[in-house]
C-alpha positions as CSV (number, residue, x, y, z in Angstrom):
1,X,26.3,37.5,79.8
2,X,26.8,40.1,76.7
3,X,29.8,42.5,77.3
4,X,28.9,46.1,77.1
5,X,30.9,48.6,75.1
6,X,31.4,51.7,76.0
7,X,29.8,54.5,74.8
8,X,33.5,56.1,74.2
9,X,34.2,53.2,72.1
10,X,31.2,53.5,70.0
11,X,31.4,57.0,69.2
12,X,35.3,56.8,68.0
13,X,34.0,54.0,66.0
14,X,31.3,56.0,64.1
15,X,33.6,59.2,64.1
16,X,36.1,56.8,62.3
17,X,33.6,55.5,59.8
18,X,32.5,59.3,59.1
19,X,36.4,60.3,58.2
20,X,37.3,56.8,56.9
21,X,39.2,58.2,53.8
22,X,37.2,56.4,51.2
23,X,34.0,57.5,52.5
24,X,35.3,61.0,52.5
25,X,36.4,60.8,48.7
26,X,32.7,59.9,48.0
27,X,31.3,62.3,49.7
28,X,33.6,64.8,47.8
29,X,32.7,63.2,44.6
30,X,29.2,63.2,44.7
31,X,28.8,66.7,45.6
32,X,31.3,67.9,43.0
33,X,28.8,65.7,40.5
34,X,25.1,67.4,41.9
35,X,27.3,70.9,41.5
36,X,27.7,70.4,37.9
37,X,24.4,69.4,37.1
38,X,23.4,71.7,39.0
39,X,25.7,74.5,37.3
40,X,24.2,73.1,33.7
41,X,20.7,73.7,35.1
42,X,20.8,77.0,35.5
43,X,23.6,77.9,32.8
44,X,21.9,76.7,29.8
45,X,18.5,78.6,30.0
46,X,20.6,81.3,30.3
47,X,22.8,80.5,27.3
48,X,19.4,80.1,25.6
49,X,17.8,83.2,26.3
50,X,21.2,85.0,25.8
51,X,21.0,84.5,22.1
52,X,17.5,85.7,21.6
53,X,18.1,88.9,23.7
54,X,20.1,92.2,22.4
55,X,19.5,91.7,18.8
56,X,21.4,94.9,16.6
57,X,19.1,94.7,13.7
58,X,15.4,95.7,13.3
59,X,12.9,92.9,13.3
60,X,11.5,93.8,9.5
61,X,15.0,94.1,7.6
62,X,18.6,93.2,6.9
63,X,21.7,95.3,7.0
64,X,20.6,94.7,2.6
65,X,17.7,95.7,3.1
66,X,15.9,92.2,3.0
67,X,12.8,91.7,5.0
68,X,12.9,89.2,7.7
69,X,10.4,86.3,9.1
70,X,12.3,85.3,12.2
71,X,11.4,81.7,13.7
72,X,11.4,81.8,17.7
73,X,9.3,80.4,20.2
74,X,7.9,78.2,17.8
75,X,6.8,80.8,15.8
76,X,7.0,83.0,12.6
77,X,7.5,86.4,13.2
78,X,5.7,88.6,11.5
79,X,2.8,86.3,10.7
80,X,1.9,88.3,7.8
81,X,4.7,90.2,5.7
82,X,3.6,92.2,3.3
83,X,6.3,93.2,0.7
84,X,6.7,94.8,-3.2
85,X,6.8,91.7,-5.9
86,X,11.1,91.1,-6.2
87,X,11.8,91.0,-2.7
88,X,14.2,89.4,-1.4
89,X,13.2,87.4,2.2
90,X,15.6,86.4,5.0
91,X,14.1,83.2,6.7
92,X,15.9,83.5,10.2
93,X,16.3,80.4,12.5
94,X,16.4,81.8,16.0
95,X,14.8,79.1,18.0
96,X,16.4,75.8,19.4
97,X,14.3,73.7,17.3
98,X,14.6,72.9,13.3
99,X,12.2,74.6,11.1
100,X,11.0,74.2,7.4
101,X,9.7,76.9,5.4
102,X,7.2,74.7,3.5
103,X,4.1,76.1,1.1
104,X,0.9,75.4,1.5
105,X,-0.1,73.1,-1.2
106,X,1.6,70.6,-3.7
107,X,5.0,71.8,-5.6
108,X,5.8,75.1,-3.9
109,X,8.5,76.4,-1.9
110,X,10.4,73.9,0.3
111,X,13.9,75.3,1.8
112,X,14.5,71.7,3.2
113,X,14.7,71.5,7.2
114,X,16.8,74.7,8.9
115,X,18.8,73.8,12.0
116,X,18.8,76.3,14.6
117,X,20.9,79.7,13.8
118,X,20.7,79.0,9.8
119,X,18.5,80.6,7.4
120,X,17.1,80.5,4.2
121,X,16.1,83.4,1.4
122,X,13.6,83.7,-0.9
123,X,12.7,86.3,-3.8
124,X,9.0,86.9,-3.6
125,X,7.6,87.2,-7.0
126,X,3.7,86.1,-5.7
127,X,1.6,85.6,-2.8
128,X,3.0,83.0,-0.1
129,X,1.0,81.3,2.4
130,X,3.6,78.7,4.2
131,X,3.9,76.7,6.8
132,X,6.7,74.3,9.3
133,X,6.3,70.4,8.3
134,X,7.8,70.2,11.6
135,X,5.7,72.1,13.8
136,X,2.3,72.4,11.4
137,X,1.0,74.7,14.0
138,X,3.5,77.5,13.0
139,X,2.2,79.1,9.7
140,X,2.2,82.8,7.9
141,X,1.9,84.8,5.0
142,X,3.2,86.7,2.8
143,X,1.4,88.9,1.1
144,X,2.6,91.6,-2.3
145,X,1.8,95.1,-2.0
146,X,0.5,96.8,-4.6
């Protein structure tokens, strides 16, 4: 005949597997893991969107007096610039992807591949239609007033 145990023995059993110390430190270490993913999951869009947000300077210009095409959201901002023949141009790299400022057509312009927060400038002397090699979707203009 199988010997019974007693309900009082099987629940101190089970209590002492639920505060058995190395059960405890796992539990403790796990958590403390999701909580940091966690933590980075919501920190870094916020990190992300705090750099695009509370800009000092005007969109079209430079404390010099440059104009500006600002790249963000996978896209050139203004899409079409229109400025007098000598300008200089600030290319501004505020997205979190590299850009290119590349001319349409063979043996133009070409500032080489911009990591995120760099830039690149450029004295208009003619008419500029450009382009990302990156992202070929993102393209814009500049035109000469005049």
């Amino acid at each position: 005949m199988p010997t019974r145990v007693s309900t009082h023995r099987r629940s101190t059993a089970a209590l002492h597997r639920w505060v058995d110390p190395s059960r405890v430190m796992r539990r403790i270490t796990w958590t403390l893991i999701v909580g940091v993913f966690a933590a980075m999951a919501i920190a870094a869009p916020v990190k992300i969107a705090g750099k695009h947000v509370g800009r000092s300077q005007p969109a079209s210009s430079t404390s010099r007096g440059d104009a500006v095409v600002r790249m963000a959201g996978l896209k050139f901002a203004p899409n079409v610039l229109v400025v007098k023949k000598g300008t200089s141009v600030l290319f501004d790299n505020n997205d979190v992807a590299p850009h290119t400022i590349t001319e349409d057509g063979a043996g133009g312009v070409d500032s080489g591949v911009l990591k995120p927060s760099a830039s690149f400038r450029l004295v208009v002397d003619r008419r500029l239609v450009y382009h990302c090699a990156i992202h070929p979707f993102m393209s814009a203009t500049i035109d000469l007033a005049g």
